[in-house]
Every structure is written in structure tokens, then in C-alpha cells.
N, C-alpha and C positions, 0 to 999 in steps of 0.2 A: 165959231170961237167958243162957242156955250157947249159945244160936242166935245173940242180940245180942252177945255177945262174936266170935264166929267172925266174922261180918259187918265187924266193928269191923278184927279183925285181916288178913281178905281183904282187904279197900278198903285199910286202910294200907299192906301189903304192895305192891297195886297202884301207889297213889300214888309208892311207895319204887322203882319202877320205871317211871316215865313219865320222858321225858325231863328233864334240870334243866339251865338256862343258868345261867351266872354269869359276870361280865367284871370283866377285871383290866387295872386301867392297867400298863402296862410301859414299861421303855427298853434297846435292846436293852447286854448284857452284854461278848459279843465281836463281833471283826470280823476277819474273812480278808479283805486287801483285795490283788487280783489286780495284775497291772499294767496289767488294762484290767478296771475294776468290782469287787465288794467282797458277802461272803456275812454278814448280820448274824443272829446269833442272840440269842435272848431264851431266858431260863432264867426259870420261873418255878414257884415251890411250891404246887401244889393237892391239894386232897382228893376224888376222885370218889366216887359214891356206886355200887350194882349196878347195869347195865342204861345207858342212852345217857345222854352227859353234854356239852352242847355249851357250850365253853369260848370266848370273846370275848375278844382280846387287843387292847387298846386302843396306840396312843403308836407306831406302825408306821409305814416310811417311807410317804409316797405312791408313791415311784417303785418298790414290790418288784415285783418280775417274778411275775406269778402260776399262770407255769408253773412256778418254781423252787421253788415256798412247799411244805416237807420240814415233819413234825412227828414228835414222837418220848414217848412215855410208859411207861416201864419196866414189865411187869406188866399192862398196859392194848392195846387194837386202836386204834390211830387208824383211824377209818373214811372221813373226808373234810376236806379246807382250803378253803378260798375266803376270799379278797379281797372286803369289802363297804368300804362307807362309810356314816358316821352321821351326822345332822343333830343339832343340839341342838335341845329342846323349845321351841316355839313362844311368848315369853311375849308378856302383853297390851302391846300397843305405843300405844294409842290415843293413851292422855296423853301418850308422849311426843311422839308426832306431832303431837298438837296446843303441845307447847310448843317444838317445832322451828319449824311453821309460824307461831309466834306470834315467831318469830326473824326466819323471813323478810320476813314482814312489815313489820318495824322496818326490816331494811335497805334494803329495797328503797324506802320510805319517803322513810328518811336519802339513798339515790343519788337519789331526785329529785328531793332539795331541794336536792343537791349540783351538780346538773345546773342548777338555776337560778343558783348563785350563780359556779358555772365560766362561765355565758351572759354573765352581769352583766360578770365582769372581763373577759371579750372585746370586749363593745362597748367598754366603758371605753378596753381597748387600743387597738382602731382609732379611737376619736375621738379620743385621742393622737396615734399616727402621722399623723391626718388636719393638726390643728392644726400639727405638726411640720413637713408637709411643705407648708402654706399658708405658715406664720412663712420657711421657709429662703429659698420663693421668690416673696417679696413685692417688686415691683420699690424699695419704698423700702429694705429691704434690700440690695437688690442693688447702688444707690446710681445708677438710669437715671432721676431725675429732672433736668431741666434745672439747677434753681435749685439742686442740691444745695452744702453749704458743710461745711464742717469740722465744726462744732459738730452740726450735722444728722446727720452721718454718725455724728459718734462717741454722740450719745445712741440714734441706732438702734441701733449694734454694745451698746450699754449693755444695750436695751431685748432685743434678743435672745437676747447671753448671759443675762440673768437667766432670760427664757422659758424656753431651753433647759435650761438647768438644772431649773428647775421640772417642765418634761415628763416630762424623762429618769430623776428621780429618782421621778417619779407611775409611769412605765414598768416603774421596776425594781422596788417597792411592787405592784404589779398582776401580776408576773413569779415572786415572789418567795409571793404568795397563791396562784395556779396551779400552783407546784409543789405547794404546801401542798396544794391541793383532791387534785391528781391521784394523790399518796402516799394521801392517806383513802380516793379510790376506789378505789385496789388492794385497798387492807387489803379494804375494805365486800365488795368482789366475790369476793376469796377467799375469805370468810366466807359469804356466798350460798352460792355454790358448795359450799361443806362439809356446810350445811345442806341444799341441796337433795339432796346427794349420801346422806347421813344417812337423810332421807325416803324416797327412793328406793328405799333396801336395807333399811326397813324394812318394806314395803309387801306382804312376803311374810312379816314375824311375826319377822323377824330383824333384830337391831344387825350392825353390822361386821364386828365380834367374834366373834357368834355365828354368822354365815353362813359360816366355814370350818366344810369338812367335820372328821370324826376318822374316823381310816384305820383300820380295822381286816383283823383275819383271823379268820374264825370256825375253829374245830375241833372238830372233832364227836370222842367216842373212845368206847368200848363196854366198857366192866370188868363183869365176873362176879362180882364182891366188890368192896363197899366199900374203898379204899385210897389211900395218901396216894404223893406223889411228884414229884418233878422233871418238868416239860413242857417241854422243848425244841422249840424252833421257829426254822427259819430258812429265808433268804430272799435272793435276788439285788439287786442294784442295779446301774446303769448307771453311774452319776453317781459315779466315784469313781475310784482307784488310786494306785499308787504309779510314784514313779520310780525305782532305780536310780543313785548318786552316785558317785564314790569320791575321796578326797584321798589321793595319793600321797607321800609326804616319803623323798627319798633323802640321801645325802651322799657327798660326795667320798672320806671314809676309810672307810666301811662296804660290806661285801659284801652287804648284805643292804638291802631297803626294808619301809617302813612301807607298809600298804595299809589304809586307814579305809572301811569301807563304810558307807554313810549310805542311807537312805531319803527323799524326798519325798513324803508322804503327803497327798493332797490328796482330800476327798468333799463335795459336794453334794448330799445327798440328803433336806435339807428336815428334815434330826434331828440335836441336836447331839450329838455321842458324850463320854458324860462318864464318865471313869474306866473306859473301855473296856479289855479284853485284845487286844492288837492280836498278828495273826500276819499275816507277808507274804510273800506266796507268789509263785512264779516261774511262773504258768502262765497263761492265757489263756482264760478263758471264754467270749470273746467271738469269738475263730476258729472256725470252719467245722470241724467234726470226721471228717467225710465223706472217705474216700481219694478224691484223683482218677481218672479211669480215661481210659486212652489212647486215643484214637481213630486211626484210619487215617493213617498219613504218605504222600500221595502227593504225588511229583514232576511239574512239568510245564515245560515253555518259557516263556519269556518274555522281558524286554530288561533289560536290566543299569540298574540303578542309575545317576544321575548324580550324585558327589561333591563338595558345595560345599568352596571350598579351604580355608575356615576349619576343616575337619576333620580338618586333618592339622595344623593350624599349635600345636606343640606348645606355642610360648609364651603363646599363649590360652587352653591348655587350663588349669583348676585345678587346684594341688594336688591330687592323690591320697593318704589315709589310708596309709601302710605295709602295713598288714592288710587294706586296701580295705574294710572296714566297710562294712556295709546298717546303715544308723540305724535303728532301730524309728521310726514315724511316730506322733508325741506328739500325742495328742488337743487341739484348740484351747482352750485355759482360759487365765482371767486368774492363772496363778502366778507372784510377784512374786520368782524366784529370788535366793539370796544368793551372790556369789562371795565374798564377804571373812569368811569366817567364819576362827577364830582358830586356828590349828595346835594352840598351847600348850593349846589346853580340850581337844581331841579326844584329845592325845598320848598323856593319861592315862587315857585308858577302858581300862575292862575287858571282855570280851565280856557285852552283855546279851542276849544269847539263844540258844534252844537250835534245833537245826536238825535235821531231819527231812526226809530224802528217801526217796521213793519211784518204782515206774517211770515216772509222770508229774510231777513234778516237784518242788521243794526249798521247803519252808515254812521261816521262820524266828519262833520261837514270841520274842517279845520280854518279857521278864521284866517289865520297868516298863510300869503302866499308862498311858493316854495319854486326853488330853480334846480333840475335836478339832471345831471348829465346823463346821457345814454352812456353809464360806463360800469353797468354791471356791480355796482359796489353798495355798501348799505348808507345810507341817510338818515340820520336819526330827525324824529319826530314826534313830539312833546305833546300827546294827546289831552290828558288829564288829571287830577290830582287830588285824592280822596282819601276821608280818615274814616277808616272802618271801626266799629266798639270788635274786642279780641277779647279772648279770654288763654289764658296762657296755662299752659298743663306740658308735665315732662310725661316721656313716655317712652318704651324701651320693649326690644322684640329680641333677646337673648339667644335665642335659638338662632337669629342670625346674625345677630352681631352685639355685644357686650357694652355698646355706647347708649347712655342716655340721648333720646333730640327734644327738642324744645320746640313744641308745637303751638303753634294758633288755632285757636276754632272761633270759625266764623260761620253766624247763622245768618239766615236773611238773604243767602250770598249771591240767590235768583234776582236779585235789581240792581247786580253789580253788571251785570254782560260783560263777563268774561271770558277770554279763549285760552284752551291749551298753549301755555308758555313757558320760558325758562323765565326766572325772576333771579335780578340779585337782593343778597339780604345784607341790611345794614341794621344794627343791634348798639342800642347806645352810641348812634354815630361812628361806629368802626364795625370795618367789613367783612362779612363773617363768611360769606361764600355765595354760591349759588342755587338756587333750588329749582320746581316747576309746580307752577299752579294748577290742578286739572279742577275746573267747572264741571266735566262731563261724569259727574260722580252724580248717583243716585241719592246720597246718603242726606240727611237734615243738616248736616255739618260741614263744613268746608274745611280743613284741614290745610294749614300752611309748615311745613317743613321749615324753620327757622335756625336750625344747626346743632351739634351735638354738644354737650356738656361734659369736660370730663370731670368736674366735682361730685358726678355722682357715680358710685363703682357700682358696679354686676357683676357677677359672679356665677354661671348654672352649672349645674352639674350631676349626673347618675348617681343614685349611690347603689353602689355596688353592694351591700349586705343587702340592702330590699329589693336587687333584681332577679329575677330568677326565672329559670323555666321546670316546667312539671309534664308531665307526660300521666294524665290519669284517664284511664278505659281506650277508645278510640280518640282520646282530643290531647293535642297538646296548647298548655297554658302557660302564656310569656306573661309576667309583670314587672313594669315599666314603676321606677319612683325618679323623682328627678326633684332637686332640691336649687332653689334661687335666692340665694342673699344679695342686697342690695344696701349700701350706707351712703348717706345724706351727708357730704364732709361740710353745707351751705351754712350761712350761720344764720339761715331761716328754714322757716318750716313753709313744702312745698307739695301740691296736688303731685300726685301720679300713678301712671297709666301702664297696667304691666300686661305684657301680652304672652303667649305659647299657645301650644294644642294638644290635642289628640287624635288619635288617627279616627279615620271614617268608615265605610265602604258601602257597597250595594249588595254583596252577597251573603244571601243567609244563612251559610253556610260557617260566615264569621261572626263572631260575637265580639262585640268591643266593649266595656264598662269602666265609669272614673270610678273608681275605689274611693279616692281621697281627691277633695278640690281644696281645700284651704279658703273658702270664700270665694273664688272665681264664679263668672257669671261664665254659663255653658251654651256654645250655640250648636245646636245638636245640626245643622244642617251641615256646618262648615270645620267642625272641630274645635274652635278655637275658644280660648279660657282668656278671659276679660278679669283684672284685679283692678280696681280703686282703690289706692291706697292712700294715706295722708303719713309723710315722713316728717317727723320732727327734725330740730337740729343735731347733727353729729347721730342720730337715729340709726341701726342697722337694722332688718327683716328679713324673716329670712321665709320663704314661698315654701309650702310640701306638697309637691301632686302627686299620684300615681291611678294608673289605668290597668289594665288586664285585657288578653285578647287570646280568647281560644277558635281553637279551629282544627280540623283534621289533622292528626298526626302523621298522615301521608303526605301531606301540600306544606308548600313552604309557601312561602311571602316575603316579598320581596317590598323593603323599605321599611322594615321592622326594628 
């Protein structure tokens, strides 16, 4: 008995250590979503038993990337993940196939009978039109018989209008059936069609319904003791991210702006996110992480460039950003962006979330949950809400475009974490347009595009008595004078920022010199002439540069 006992308790023990599956539908819980893809995890409460225990997590996207798939179990060895996919159980289909094809049947039936009676109203048609067009040109109608008389003529016109009437209205009776027939053959073939389609996919033991796969991720883990515990599991997606928003609101009496950071959160990934923890992070998973590595620079001969003239012709060129901004390149999706959203709702936010950075990059952990449909589209998301001190300076670049903009500069602007975005501007409470914040500037100053002014006028222009060219020994000498008036119509007096240039080069062959700057500060690397100016009220100024540039009387130059 004491041997049958031992027996009893070997085998069980063994048993207590063979592998055990168990599966758990899930939906995942949080979501880091990058600005290009998104990390979902699923939290789930299981109980392992001693020895291998392989856990089946059901409700997973189809697009997880299944090199990223991480699992985690306190206490326990995760030993292996993989990505599988499950069919549902094959049920008996027969009867229904046979009362699908006992569908078909009837229609195809009904379209044949429908095919006879569409034939029917066709001849009927053409022996109308035939009639019609015998009546119209019977020559006693027409009135080419010799003896014709009045009374003759008018009981013919009698006898034809009544015909024609009678045709016309059998015509439109017959016109009138044929649509009729032809709306029932759509429905009938539609319905074919559904059925056959029905048949079709059931033919392998599966309805419609049943023939989507369910995505899983198997996990295997290996405990030494029975115990209970949190499963963490996460995983990558493609099909997802955020954007980067911001509404700016300044005013004319304040030193300081409003900065609203907002998110567009947009995923596709086939699962809808319900009452998710959403955190949104500023990094990029989907960049190359690999340092580049330099190769050989060598020099050699060749023939110079030839310059189409449209590449100097400044007034073709577009607008330039202030900050010269590299726009991130926004993956192609249907996102049905909103500009008109409400100032007064956002004014009153409070920060909802908490931010966490590290040497790779700044998560912002969003306190309110979020339900976000797999449907491709943007979701706005109310990050945070911050008054920066600004200092406010007009400023104007004539040379490519004659409008004052009304700029912000913002120092300090390294403890904002900031990303390349579009920003709408609001200006005393009404909306002035849109601009882009670029962070990724080198400079001490941060520069916000706040819109253009037209109370202040510009004016440039050559003048033509002081331009000229000379031709003295081997060199020929171009001089450039170029005049800039500017009036203040404001009924204050305002900072501002006047910019132009002069040209540059690398060969010494050329000579370039400012003649005249008018107080401009000169940056000999880049050409460009810097004025600070203080305009009074109703005030006009007017700018005088000129430059000189000799060089070969053989060689031309091109953007001169």
C-alpha cells in the first residue's frame, strides 16, 4: 500500500512538472507611441505552476514586429516569445452550404425569368419605334398625294397625332418596366454574388467571420516554485505615431506668451486602444542607429558647372523659414487635421503630464487615459501649457519679400524640449495664421514667426545713377548701390530688424568690397548686413548700401 502511495505521489509530482499551456485573451493596457511607431504592452495577472509554463496571449496586434516582442515576469525566467496565428475550430458547414446553394438556385432561377421578360419589353420597343417610324413617313402623311384636299390632310394630321400619342405613351410604359426589371437584376446579382462568395469561404470549414485569423504571442517562462504575478509583454508597431502641434497666443501688452503643446496621435494597427495610458515620446525607432563612417575624400579635375539663370533670380526663389527649418517628413496617412480649434478651451488647461528625460530622449507620461480607434486619423492631445518671457522685434528681408513679420525671441529656449512643428498663432485673441517652431537652430535665440504687419511699408530698390560697370586694364568693375525706405504708419515707436546682403565667393580671382554700409553689422562669412533700427511714430528711413566687385574682363558671373 505504502509502494501504491509513493507511485501515486511520483506520477503526480511528475505530472506537476510537465509543461502547462494556458491562454489569456488580452487588450493591450499602455502605449508609448514614438513619432514614427508605437511600443504596446499588455499586463496581464497569472499564476505559474514549478517547472515550464507556456502562456498564450490572445487580442495582439497583427502588425507587432517580432523581433521587438520583450516579456517580463517577476520571480520567474522568461525562456522564449514568438508570434504564431490561430484559426478557429472548423464547424460542420454542410447544411449550411446546402441552404446557401438552395439560395442560389432561386436566384439564378428568378435572373432567367427576368432575362425573358427584359427580351419581351425589347421587342415590344422596337416594334414601336418600327410603327413610329412607318406612321411619321407615310407619304399620306406627308401630304405628296395628287388629289390631296383640306379635310384629307387635317383627318390625317388627326389620325397621326392620336397614333403618336398612343406609341409614345406604350414607349414610355415599356421604358418605365425596364428600369424596373433592371434595378431587380442588380439587387438578384448582388445577392448571387454574396451567396457565392458565402460558399466559397466556406469550402475550407469556415464562415466569413470565422476565417480571420487571432494573433497571438506564445511565451514560454520556467518558475522553480509555484507563484502568482504580473506578465508583462510588449511589442513594436509600424502603423502608428504622433505629431508634434503647438498654438501660440501672444498680446500686444504682455511680455510674456502662451505656448500650448498638443499632440496628434494617430495608429493603425488593427486594435482599438480603449482606455489606454498613453506616454509620448520624442525619439524614433524607426532611424538607423548605426554611426556613419567616413570614407576617402578625394579631389580630382573636371569642368565647372553650368548655371541656369533661374538660380539666382531671387524673386522666384520661395520664401525662406527664419530659422531655415528641415521639416521632419510626415509619413503619408489620411489625417483629417483641425486648424480651427478654440483658444478659450485650451487657455485653461493645466499640465496633464509628467515628463521624464533621459540621454535618449523626453517621454511625456499623459495622466488622462485615452481611447483611440485603429482608424488612421489624428486625435488631438493636450500635453501642456506654458508662458514663456518674449521679447517682440519687427523685422523684414526686402530682398525677398517687402512685408514686415513680427517676430518673438526667445532665450533659455534649451529647457523648453521642443520639436520641429507647425504652430498656430493667435495675436490678441484672434488668429493670425500659422507658422513652425524649429528647436534644431544653433543660434542663442529662438525665433517665433508671429505674422506679418502691413502698417509698416518697404520699399528697395537699385538706383540706377549709382550703378555701373567700368572696364579698367584687365578687370572689369560692377557697382551695386541699392536704396531701402521704410515708414512706421504705428502710432508707436517700434525695435527693428532690417536685413539684405552682399555677395561672397571663394575665388581669388574675385574681389568683392562694401563701399558704403549705412551702419549695418557685416558678416563677412555669409554676406549678410544686419541694421538695428529704432523707428519712431509715422517715422520714414531710408537704408544706402553699395558694394563693388571686380574680376576678369574675360569671365562672367553669373547672379550678378
Amino acid at each position: 500500500m505504502k509502494k501504491l502511495n509513493l507511485i501515486f505521489i511520483l506520477f503526480f509530482s511528475l505530472s506537476m512538472q510537465a509543461e502547462v499551456s494556458k491562454s489569456i485573451k488580452s487588450k493591450p493596457n499602455k502605449a508609448t507611441v514614438f513619432l514614427y511607431g508605437a511600443e504596446l504592452t499588455h499586463t496581464e495577472s497569472i499564476a505559474l505552476i514549478a517547472g515550464t509554463n507556456e502562456v498564450v496571449i490572445e487580442g495582439i496586434s497583427p502588425l507587432a514586429d517580432e523581433t521587438s516582442i520583450s516579456a517580463y515576469f517577476k520571480g520567474a525566467l522568461v525562456i522564449d516569445t514568438r508570434k504564431e496565428q490561430r484559426y478557429p475550430e472548423s464547424p460542420k458547414t454542410m447544411e449550411l452550404d446546402a441552404k446557401y446553394n438552395t439560395f442560389i438556385h432561386d436566384i439564378e432561377d428568378s435572373l432567367q425569368w427576368l432575362a425573358f421578360d427584359m427580351k419581351d419589353v425589347e421587342n415590344k420597343t422596337i416594334a414601336l419605334e418600327k410603327e413610329k417610324y412607318l406612321l411619321l413617313n407615310n407619304r399620306l402623311m406627308r401630304g405628296e398625294f395628287l388629289r390631296d384636299s383640306i379635310p384629307l390632310l387635317k383627318a390625317s394630321l388627326e389620325l397621326m397625332r392620336s397614333k403618336l400619342i398612343n406609341i409614345d405613351e406604350e414607349l414610355l410604359a415599356l421604358e418605365k418596366k425596364q428600369y424596373k426589371y433592371q434595378k431587380l437584376q442588380t439587387k438578384l446579382e448582388e445577392r448571387l454574388n454574396y451567396y457565392q462568395l458565402l460558399v466559397s469561404q466556406n469550402m475550407n470549414g469556415f464562415t466569413i467571420n470565422q476565417y480571420k485569423p487571432i494573433n497571438q504571442i506564445v511565451v514560454t517562462i520556467e518558475a522553480e516554485t509555484p507563484i502568482a504575478g504580473s506578465l508583462v509583454l510588449k511589442y513594436f508597431i509600424n502603423a502608428a505615431g504622433w505629431i508634434p502641434k503647438y498654438d501660440i497666443n501672444a498680446g500686444s501688452n504682455s511680455e510674456k506668451l502662451e505656448l500650448i503643446y498638443r499632440g496628434q496621435v494617430y495608429q493603425n494597427s488593427q486594435l482599438d486602444w480603449s482606455n489606454i495610458s498613453l506616454t509620448l515620446s520624442t525619439s524614433n525607432p524607426t532611424q538607423g542607429n548605426t554611426k556613419p563612417i567616413l570614407s576617402t575624400w578625394n579631389l580630382f579635375f573636371g569642368y565647372p558647372n553650368s548655371y541656369p539663370s533661374y538660380q539666382y533670380d531671387y524673386k522666384k526663389q520661395p520664401a525662406q523659414n527664419y530659422n531655415l527649418i528641415q521639416r521632419p517628413q510626415i509619413q503619408s496617412k489620411s489625417i483629417q487635421e483641425d486648424n480651427s480649434g478654440d483658444m478659450a478651451e485650451v487657455k485653461s488647461l493645466e499640465p496633464v503630464f509628467t515628463m521624464s528625460e533621459n540621454m535618449m530622449r523626453v517621454e511625456y507620461v499623459i495622466k488622462t487615459k485615452y481611447s483611440i480607434a485603429s482608424d488612421n486619423k489624428a486625435h488631438n492631445v493636450i500635453i501642456n501649457k506654458e508662458e514663456i518671457p518674449v521679447t517682440y522685434a519687427f523685422m523684414a528681408v526686402p530682398k525677398l519679400d517687402n512685408n514686415a513679420f513680427l517676430m518673438g525671441k526667445i532665450t533659455n529656449w534649451e529647457d523648453l524640449n521642443l520639436l520641429p512643428a507647425a504652430a498656430r498663432i493667435y495675436f490678441d485673441d484672434s488668429y493670425i495664421g500659422v507658422t513652425t517652431v524649429d528647436p534644431n537652430t544653433v543660434k542663442d535665440t529662438l525665433y517665433l514667426d508671429l505674422g506679418r504687419d502691413k502698417s509698416i511699408t518697404i520699399k528697395r530698390q537699385n538706383l540706377k545713377e549709382k550703378c555701373k560697370e567700368q572696364v579698367i586694364g584687365d578687370d572689369k568693375i560692377v557697382t551695386k548701390t541699392i536704396e531701402i525706405t521704410i515708414r512706421n504708419t504705428k502710432a508707436i515707436d517700434i525695435a527693428f530688424e532690417l536685413e539684405d546682403q552682399i555677395p561672397i565667393t571663394s575665388d581669388p580671382s574675385i574681389k568683392i568690397e562694401l563701399i558704403k554700409s549705412d551702419g549695418a553689422i557685416l558678416n563677412e562669412l555669409t554676406g549678410k548686413l544686419t541694421w538695428k533700427l529704432r523707428l519712431k511714430s509715422k517715422e520714414t528711413k531710408r537704408i544706402v548700401f553699395s558694394f563693388e566687385v571686380k574680376y576678369p574682363k574675360d569671365k562672367v558671373i553669373g547672379a550678378l
